[in-house]
C-alpha positions as a Markdown table, in Angstrom:
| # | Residue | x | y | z |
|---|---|---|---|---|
| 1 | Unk | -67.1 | 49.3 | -1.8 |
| 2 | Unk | -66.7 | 46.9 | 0.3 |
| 3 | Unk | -69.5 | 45.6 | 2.6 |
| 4 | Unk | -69.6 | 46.1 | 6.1 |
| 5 | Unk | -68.7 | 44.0 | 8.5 |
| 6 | Unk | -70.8 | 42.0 | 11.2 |
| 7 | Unk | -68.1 | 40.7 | 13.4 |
| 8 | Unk | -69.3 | 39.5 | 16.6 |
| 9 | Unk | -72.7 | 41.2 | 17.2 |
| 10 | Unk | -75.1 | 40.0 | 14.6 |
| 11 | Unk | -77.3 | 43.2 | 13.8 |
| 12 | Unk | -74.8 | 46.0 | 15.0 |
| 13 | Unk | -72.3 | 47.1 | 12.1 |
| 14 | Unk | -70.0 | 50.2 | 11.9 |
| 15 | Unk | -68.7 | 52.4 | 9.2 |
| 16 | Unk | -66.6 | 55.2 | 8.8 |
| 17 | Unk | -66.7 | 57.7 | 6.1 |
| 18 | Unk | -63.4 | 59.4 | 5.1 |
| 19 | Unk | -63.7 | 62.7 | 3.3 |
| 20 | Unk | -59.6 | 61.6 | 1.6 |
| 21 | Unk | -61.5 | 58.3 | 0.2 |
| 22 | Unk | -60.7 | 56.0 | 2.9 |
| 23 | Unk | -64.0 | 54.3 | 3.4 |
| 24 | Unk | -63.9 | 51.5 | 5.2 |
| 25 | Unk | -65.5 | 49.0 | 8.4 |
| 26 | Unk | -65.1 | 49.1 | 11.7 |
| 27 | Unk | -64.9 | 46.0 | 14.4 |
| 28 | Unk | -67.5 | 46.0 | 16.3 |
| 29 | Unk | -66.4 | 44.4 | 19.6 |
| 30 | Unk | -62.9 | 46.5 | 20.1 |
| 31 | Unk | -61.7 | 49.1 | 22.0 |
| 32 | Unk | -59.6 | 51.2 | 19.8 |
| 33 | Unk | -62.4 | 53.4 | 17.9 |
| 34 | Unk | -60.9 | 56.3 | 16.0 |
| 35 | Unk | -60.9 | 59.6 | 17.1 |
| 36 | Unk | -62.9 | 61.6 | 14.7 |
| 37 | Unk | -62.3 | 65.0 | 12.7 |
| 38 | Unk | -63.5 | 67.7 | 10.5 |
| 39 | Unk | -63.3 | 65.3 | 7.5 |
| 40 | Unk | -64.7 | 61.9 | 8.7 |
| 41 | Unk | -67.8 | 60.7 | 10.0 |
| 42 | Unk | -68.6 | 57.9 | 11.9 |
| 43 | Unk | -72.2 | 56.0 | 11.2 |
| 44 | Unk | -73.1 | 53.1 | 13.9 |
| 45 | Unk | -76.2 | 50.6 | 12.9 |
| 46 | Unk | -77.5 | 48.6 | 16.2 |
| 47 | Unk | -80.5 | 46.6 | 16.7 |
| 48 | Unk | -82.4 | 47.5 | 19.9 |
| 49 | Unk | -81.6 | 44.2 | 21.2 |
| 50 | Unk | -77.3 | 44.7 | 20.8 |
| 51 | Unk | -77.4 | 48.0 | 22.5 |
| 52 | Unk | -75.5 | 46.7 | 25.4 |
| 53 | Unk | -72.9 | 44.8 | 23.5 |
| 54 | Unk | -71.4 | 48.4 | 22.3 |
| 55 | Unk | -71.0 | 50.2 | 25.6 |
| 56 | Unk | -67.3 | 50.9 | 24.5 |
| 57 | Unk | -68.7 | 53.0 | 21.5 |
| 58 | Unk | -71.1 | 55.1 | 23.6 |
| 59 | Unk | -68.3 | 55.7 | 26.1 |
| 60 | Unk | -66.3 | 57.4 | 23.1 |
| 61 | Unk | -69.2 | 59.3 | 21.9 |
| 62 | Unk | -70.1 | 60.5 | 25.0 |
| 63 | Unk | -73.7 | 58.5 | 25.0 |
| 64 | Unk | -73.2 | 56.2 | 27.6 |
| 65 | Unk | -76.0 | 58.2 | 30.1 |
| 66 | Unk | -78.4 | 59.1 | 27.0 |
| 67 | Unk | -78.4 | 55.3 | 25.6 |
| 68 | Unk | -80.5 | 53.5 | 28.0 |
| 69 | Unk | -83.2 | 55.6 | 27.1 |
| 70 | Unk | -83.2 | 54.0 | 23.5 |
| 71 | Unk | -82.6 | 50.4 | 24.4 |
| 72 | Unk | -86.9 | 49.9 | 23.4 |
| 73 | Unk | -88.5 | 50.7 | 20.3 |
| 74 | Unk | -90.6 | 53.7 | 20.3 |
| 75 | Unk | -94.0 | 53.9 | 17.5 |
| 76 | Unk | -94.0 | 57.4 | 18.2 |
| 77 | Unk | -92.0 | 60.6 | 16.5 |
| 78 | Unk | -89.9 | 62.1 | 19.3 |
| 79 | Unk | -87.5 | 65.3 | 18.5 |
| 80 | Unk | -85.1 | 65.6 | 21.6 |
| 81 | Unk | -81.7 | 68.1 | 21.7 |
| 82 | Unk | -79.0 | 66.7 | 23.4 |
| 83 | Unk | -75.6 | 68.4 | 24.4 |
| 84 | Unk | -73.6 | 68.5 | 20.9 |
| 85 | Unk | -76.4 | 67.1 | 18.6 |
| 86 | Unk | -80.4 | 65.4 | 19.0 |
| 87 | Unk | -82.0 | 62.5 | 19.1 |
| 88 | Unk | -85.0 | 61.7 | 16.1 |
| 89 | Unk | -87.1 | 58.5 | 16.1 |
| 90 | Unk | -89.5 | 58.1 | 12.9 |
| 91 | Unk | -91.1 | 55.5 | 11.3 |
| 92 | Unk | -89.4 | 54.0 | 8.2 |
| 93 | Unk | -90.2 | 50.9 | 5.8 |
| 94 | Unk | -88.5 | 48.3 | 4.0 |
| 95 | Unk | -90.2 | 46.3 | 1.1 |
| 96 | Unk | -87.5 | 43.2 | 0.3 |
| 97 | Unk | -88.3 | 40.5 | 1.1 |
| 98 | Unk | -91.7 | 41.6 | 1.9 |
| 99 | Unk | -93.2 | 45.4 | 2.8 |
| 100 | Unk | -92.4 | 46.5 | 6.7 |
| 101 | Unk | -91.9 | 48.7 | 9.2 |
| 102 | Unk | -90.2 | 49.2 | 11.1 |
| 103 | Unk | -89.4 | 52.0 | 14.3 |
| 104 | Unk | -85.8 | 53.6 | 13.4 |
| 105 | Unk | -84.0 | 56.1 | 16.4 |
| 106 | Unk | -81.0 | 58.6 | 15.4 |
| 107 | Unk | -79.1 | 59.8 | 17.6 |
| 108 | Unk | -77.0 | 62.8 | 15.5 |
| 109 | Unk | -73.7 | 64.3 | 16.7 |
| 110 | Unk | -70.9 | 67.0 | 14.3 |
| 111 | Unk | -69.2 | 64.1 | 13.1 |
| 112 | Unk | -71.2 | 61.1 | 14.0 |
| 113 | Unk | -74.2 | 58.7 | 13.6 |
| 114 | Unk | -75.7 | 56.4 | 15.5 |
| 115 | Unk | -79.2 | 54.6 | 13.8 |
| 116 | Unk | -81.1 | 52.1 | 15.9 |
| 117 | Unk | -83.6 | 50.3 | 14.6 |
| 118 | Unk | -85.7 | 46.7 | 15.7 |
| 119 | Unk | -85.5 | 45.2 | 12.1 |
| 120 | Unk | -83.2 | 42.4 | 11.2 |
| 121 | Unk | -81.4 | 44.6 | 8.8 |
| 122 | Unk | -77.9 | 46.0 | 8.1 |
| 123 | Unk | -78.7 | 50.1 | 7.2 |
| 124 | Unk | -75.2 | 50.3 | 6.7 |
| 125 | Unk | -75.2 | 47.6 | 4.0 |
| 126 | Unk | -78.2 | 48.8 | 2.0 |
| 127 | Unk | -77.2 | 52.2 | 2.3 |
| 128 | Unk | -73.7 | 52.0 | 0.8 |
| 129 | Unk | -75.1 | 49.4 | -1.8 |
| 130 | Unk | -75.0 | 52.1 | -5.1 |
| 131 | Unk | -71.8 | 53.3 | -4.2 |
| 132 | Unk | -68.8 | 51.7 | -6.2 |
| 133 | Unk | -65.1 | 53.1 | -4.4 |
| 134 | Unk | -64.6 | 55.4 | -1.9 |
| 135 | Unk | -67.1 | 58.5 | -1.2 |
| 136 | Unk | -67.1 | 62.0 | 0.1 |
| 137 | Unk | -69.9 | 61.6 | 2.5 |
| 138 | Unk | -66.9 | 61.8 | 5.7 |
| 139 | Unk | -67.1 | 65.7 | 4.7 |
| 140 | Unk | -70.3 | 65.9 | 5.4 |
| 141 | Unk | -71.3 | 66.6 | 9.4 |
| 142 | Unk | -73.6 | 64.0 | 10.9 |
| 143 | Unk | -76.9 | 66.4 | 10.4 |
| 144 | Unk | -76.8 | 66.5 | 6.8 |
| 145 | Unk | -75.6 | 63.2 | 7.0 |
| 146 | Unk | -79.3 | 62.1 | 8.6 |
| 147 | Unk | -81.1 | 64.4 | 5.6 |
| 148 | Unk | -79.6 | 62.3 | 3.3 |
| 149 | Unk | -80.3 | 59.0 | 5.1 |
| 150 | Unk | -83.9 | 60.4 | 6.0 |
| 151 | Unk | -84.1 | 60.9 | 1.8 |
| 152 | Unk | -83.0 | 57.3 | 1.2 |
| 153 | Unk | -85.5 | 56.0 | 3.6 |
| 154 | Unk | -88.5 | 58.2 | 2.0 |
| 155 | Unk | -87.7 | 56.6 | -1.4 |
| 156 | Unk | -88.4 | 53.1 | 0.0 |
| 157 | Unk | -92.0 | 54.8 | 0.4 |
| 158 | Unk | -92.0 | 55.5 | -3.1 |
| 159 | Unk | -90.9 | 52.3 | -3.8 |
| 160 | Unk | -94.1 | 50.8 | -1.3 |
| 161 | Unk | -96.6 | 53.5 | -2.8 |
| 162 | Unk | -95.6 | 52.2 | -6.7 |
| 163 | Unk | -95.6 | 48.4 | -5.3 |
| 164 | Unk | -99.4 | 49.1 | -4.5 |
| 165 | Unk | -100.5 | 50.9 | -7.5 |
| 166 | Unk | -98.9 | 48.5 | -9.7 |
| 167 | Unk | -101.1 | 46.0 | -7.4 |
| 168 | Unk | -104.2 | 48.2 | -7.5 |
| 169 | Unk | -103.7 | 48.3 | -11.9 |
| 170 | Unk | -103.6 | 44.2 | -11.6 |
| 171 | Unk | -106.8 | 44.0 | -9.3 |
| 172 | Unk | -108.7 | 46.1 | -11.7 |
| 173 | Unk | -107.6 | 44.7 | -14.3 |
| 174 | Unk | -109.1 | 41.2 | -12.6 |
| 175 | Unk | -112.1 | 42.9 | -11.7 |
| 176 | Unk | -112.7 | 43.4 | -15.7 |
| 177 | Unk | -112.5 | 40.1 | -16.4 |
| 178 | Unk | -115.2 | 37.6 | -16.7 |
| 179 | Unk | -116.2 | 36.1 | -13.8 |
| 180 | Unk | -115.5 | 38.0 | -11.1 |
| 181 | Unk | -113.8 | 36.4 | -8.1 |
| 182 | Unk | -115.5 | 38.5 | -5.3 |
| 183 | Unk | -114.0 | 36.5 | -2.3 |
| 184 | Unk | -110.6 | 36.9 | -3.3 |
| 185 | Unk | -110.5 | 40.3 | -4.7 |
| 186 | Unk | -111.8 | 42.0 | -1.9 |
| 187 | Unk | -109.6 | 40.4 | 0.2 |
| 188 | Unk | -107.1 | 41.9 | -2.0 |
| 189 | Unk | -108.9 | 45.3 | -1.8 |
| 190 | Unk | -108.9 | 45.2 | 2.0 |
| 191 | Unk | -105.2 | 44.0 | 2.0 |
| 192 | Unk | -104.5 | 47.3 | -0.4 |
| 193 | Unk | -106.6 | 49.2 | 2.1 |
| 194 | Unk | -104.8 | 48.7 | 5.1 |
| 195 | Unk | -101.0 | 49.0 | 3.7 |
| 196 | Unk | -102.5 | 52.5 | 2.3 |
| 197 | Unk | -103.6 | 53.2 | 5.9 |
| 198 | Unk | -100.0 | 51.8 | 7.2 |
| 199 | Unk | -97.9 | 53.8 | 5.3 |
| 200 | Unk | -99.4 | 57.3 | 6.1 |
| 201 | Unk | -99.5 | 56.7 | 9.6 |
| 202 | Unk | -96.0 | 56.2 | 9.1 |
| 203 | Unk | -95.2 | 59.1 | 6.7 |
| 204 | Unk | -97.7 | 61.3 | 8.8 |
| 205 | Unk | -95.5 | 61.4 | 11.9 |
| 206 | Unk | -92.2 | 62.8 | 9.9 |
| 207 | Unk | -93.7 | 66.3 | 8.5 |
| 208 | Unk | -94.0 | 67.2 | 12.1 |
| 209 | Unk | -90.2 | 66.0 | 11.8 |
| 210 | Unk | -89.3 | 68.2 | 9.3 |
| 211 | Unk | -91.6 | 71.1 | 10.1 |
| 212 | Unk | -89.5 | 71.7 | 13.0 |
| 213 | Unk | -85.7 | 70.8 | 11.1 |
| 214 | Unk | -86.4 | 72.3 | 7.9 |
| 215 | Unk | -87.9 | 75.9 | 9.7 |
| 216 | Unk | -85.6 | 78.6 | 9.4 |
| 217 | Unk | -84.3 | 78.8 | 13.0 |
| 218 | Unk | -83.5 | 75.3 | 12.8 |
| 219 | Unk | -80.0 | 75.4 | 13.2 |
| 220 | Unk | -80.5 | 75.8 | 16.7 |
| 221 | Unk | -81.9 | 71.9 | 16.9 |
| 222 | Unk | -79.2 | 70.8 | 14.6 |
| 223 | Unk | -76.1 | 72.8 | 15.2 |
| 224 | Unk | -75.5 | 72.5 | 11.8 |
| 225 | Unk | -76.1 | 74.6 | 8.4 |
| 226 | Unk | -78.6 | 71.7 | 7.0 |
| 227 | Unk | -81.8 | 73.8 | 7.0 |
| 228 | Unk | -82.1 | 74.2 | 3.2 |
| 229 | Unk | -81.9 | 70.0 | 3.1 |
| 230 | Unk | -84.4 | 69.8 | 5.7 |
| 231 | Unk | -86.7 | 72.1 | 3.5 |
| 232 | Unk | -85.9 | 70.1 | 0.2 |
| 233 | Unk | -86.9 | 66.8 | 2.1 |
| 234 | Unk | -90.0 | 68.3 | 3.8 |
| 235 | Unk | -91.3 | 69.0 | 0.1 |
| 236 | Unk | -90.2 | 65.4 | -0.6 |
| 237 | Unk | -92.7 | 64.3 | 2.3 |
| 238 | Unk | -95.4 | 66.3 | 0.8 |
| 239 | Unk | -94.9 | 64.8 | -2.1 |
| 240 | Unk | -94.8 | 61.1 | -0.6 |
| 241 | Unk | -98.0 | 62.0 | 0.9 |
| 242 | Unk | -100.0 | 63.3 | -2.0 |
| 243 | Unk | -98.9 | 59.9 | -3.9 |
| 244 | Unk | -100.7 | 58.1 | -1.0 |
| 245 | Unk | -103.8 | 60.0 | -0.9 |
| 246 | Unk | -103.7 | 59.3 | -4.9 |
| 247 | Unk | -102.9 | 55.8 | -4.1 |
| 248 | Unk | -105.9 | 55.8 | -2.0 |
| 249 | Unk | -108.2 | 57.1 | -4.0 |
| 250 | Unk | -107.4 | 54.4 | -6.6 |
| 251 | Unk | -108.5 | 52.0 | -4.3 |
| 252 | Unk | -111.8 | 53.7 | -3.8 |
| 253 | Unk | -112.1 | 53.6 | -7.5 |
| 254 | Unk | -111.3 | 49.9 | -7.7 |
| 255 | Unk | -114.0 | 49.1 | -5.1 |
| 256 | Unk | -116.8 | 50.8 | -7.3 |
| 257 | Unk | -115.2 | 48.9 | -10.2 |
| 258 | Unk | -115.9 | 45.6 | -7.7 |
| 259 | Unk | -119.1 | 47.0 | -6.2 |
| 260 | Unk | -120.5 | 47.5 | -10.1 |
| 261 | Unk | -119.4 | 44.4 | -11.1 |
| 262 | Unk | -120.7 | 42.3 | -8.0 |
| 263 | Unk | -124.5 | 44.2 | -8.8 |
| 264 | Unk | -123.8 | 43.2 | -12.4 |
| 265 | Unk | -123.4 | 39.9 | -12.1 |
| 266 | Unk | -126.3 | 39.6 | -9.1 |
| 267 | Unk | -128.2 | 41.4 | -12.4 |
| 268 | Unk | -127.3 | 38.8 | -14.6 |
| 269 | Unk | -128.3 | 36.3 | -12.5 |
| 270 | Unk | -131.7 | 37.8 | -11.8 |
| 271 | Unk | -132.5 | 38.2 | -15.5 |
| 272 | Unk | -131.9 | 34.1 | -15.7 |
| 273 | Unk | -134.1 | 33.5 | -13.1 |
| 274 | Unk | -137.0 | 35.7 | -14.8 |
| 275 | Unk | -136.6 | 34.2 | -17.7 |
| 276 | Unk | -136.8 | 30.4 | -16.3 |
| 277 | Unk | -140.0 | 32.0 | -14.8 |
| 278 | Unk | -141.4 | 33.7 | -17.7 |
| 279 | Unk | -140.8 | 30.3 | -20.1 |
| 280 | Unk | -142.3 | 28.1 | -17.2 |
| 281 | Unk | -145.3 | 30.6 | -16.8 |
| 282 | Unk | -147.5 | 29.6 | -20.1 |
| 283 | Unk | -147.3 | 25.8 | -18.8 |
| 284 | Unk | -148.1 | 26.4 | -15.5 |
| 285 | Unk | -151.2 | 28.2 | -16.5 |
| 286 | Unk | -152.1 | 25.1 | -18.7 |
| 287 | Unk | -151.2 | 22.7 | -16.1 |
| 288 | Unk | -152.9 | 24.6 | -13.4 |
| 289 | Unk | -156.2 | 25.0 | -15.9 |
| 290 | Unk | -156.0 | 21.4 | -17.4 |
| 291 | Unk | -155.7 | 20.2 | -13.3 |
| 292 | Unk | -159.1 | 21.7 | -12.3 |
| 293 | Unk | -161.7 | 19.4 | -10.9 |
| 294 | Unk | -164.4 | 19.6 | -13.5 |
| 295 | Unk | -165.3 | 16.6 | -16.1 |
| 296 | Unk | -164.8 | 17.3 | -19.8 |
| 297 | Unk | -164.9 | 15.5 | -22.4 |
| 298 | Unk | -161.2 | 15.9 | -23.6 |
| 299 | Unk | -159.8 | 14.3 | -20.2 |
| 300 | Unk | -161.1 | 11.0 | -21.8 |
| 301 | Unk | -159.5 | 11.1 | -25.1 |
| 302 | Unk | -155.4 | 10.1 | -24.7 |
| 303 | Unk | -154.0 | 11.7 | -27.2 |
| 304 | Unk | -155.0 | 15.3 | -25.6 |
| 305 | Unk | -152.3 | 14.9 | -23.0 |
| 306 | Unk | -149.5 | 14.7 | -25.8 |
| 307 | Unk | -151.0 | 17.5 | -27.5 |
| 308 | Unk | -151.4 | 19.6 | -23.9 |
| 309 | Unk | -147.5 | 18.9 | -23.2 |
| 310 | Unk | -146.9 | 20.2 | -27.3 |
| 311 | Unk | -148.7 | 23.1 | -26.6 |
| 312 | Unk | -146.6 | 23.8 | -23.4 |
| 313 | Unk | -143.4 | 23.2 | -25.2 |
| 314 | Unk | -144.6 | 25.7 | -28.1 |
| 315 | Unk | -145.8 | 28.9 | -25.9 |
| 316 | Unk | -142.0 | 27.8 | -24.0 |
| 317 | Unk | -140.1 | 28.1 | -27.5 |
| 318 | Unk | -142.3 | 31.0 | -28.5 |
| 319 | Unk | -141.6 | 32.9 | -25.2 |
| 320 | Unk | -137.9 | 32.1 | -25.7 |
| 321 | Unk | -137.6 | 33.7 | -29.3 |
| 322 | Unk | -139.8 | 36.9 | -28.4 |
| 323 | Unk | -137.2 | 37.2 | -25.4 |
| 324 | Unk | -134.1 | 37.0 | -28.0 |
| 325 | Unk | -135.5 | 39.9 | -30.5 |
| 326 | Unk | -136.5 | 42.1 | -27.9 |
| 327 | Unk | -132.5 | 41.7 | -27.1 |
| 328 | Unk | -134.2 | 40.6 | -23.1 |
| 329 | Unk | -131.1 | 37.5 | -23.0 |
């Protein structure tokens, strides 16, 4: 399949599904758009900021009064019906070359598709990416058109929701290891933390979505017969969400792996200290009793110092071996 094309609006692209295996690009910037029928269906990518170079495409979808009102990103879920089809804005995510989201806007007819999004990306392009020759999807009207989209899009959460388990495996795997870097792996933790947080507030927004498509009167929103996908991709959700929460939770695991460690180590560290102070203990004493004010005979011999500072080293030594079959260090 080939890909599509840009032409002259860098970020806009258009397709055209043929249900007799016709698939194929459409200029951008011309004024001879094909009418469309029961077996074809038109699919129009735009970036926020070309909206206005396509004015000749909303005129022949009958948008040109409704497409003003999408010209700005919205971070919000909206549901609206409109004359013929509806309007759906959710949040969706990309993860090459690096995890984003992104606000994406669809604006569903019978046989048409119009996706706005303010990425630098080409849906089009990405989307028709596993297909190899020409497709059925022109057979398909543009509501069950958007399920399947909708689904594509939900697997790049799964994709995002993996990317941070496989992460959160690594970090604990660092956390295990001898010494801990505690600077650099919370930071990790915290940057786990917040993509978590990120991708349900994205993925929260769309059961609401599909509560409303995937109910049983829902034909009414869509015009079309697309309820049962709806349903199927409302369970997906579910299912996207539980694989967050469980994401989430393996984060809170990692941090008591990181809290345990960091009191391990701080225990470590304490036990060293005691046991500087426990072998410097017995010569202190000496020194502190040898360093009273009182005359004695021994203070005049010379060879009583040596044997003071031998004595010091011994209870030191003695204290050390005690400490090593008692298992203390």
């Amino acid at each position: 399949m080939p890909d599509a094309q840009q032409d002259e609006s860098p970020g806009s692209s258009i397709w055209l599904y043929n249900g007799r295996g016709k698939d194929a690009p459409i200029k951008v910037q011309t004024d001879d758009y094909p009418d469309l029928n029961d077996d074809s269906l038109l699919w129009a990518d735009v970036d926020f900021g070309q909206v206005d170079d396509l004015r000749g495409l909303w005129r022949h979808l009958g948008l040109a009064e409704h497409i003003d009102a999408l010209a700005e990103p919205s971070d919000r879920f909206e549901l609206v019906q409109r004359d013929g089809g509806f309007q759906l804005t959710v949040p969706a995510v990309r993860n090459e070359p690096r995890f984003e989201q992104f606000s994406l806007a669809c604006l569903v007819g019978n046989n048409w598709v119009v996706t706005l999004h303010d990425a630098k990306l080409d849906l089009i392009d990405e989307f028709n990416k596993p297909f190899h020759g020409d497709t059925q999807i022109g057979e398909l009207d543009g509501p069950v058109f958007v399920s399947m989209l909708l689904d594509w899009q939900l697997a790049g959460f799964f994709r995002a929701i993996e990317d941070v388990q496989d992460e959160v495996d690594r970090l604990d795997e660092d956390l295990l290891g001898l010494p801990p870097d505690e600077r650099g792996l919370l930071k990790r933790l915290q940057s786990l933390r917040r993509r978590v947080r990120e991708l349900r507030r994205a993925l929260s927004p769309q059961r609401e979505a599909l509560a409303l498509l995937s109910h049983p009167e829902g034909e009414l929103v869509t015009a079309s017969r697309a309820v049962d996908d709806y349903q199927r991709l409302a369970g997906q959700l579910e299912r996207a969400l539980e694989a967050v929460d469980t994401a989430r939770e393996m984060i809170v695991g990692s941090f008591d792996i990181f809290m345990t460690r960091t009191a391990q180590a701080t225990n470590e560290i304490m036990k060293r200290l005691t046991i500087v102070s426990v072998l410097l203990l017995p010569g202190a004493v000496i020194a502190g009793i040898m360093g009273m004010n009182f005359k004695v005979g021994l203070f005049d011999v010379t060879w009583m110092f040596w044997v003071t500072l031998g004595l010091m080293a011994l209870l030191a030594a003695g204290t050390l071996v005690v400490a090593k079959r008692k298992k203390w260090i």
